[in-house]
N, C-alpha and C positions, 0 to 999 in steps of 0.2 A: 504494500500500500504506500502510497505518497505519504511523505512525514513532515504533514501539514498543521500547524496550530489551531486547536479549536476554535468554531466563530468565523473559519478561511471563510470568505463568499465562492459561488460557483456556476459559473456561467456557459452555459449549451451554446454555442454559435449550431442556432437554427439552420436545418437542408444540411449540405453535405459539402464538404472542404475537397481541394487537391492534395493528398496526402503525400506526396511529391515536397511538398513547402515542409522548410524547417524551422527552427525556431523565432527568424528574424522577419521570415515572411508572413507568421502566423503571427505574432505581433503586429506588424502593420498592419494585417487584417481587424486586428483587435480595434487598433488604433481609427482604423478609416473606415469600414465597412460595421464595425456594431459600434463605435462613438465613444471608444471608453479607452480607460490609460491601462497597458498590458503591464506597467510597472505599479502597481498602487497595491501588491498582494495577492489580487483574487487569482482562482483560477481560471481558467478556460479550455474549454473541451472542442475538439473538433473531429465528425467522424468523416471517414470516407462513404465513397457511393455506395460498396461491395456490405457495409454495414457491419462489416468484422473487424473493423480496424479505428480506434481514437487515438487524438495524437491531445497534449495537455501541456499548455505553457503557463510557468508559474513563476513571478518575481520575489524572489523571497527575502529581499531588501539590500541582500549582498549580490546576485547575480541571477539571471535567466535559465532555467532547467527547463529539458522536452522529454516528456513522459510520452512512451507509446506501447498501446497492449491490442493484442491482436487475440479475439477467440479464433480456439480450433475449430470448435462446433459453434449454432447459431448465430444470433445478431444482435447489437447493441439498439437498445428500444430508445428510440428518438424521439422528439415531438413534429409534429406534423410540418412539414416547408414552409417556412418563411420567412422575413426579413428579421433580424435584431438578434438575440437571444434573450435564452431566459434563465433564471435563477433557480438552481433545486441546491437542495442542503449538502452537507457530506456527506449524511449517511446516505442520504438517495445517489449520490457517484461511488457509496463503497459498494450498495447493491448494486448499478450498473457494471460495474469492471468486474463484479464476478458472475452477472450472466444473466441475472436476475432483473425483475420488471419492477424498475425502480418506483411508478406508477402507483403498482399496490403490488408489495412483495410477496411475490412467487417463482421458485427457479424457473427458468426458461431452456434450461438445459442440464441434463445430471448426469454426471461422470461417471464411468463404469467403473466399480470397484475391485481391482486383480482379486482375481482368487481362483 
């Protein structure tokens, strides 16, 4: 998990990113395309088209970190296309990054256990 201080804010860049872009460009994005300062703390979430894959940029007051987690199986539960983003809590991005419908929590996918 990201080793984020409680209270972080967290922000969905609504529809779907180039996941191609890395942390400089996905800043700018922050910056110009949802209006808001990619250095002030929060995070920001962006996924690809494919829906398996988010990419997370976070200022953490000393420097810029890019977080990226890719499922094996299923898709990260998005909110529906459109301009800005929006705000969900931590725990609703700890349930997204593990598989789960941050929504109203229930796995989305469940791992086969060796045996």
């Amino acid at each position: 998990m990201i080793p984020t201080p409680s209270g972080v804010r967290v922000w969905l860049a609504v529809g779907h990113s180039d996941m191609r872009k890395g942390m400089h460009t996905l800043a700018l994005q922050v910056q110009q395309a949802l209006g808001r300062d990619p250095h002030c703390g929060d995070l920001y979430v962006f996924r690809g088209r494919r829906a398996d894959l988010v990419k997370i940029i976070w200022h953490d007051g000393i420097g810029m970190s890019l977080y990226t987690k890719r499922l094996e199986r299923g898709r990260f539960i998005w909110p529906s296309p459109a301009d800005g983003c929006l705000q969900i809590s931590g725990a609703q991005l700890a349930y997204m990054l593990d598989g789960i419908d941050w929504r109203s929590p229930r796995q989305t996918y469940r791992p086969q256990l060796a045996g």
